[in-house]
N, C-alpha and C positions, 0 to 999 in steps of 0.2 A: 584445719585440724579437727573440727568437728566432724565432719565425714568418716576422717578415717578414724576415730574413736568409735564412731556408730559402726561402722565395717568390719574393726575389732573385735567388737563386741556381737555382732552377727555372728561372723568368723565362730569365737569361741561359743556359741550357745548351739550351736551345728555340729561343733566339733566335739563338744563337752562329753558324747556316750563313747568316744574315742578317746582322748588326751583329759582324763576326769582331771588329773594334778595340776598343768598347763593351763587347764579353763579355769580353773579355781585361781590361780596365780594373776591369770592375764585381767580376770574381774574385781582382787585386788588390788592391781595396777591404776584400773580405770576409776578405781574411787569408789565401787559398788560393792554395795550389802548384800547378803544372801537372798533377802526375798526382793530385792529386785532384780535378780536374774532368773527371767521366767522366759519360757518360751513365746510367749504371748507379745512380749516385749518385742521382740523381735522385728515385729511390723510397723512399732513406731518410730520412724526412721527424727531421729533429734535426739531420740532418749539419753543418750549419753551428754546433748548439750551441757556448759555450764559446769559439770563438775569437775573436781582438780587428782588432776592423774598423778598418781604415787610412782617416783623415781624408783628403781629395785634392780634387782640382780635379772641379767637375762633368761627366757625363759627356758631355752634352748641351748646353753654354753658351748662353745667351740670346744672339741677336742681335742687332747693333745696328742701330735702325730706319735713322739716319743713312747710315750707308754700304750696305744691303739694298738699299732702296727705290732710288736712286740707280741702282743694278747692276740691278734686275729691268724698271726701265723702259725702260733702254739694252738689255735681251736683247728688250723688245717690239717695239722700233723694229719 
């Protein structure tokens, strides 16, 4: 579990000038404070060791086909 915390948390510090909302989210999840999401971080592969990961709402929710489909057909008109 620790790896894939640390991967996580790679993941979102790469992706962070992409998905600002999502990286913010995902570094609340992991238990981390603002100033320790720093780029520099990055290279110490454990960093995230030891801390306790906050249960939350997905970051990414599944869509509902119901209402999508509806809405993408009226954007093809």
């Amino acid at each position: 579990m620790s790896h894939l915390g640390n991967v996580l948390f790679i993941a979102g510090m790469l992706m962070k000038p992409i998905l600002v909302r999502a990286s913010e989210k995902l570094f609340d999840q992991l238990g981390l404070k603002s100033d320790q999401c720093a780029y520099e971080n990055i290279y110490k592969f454990g960093y995230v060791s030891g801390i306790k990961i906050n249960k939350s709402d997905p970051l990414f929710p599944r869509l509902d086909p119901a209402i999508e489909v509806p809405y993408i057909q009226e954007l093809m008109k």
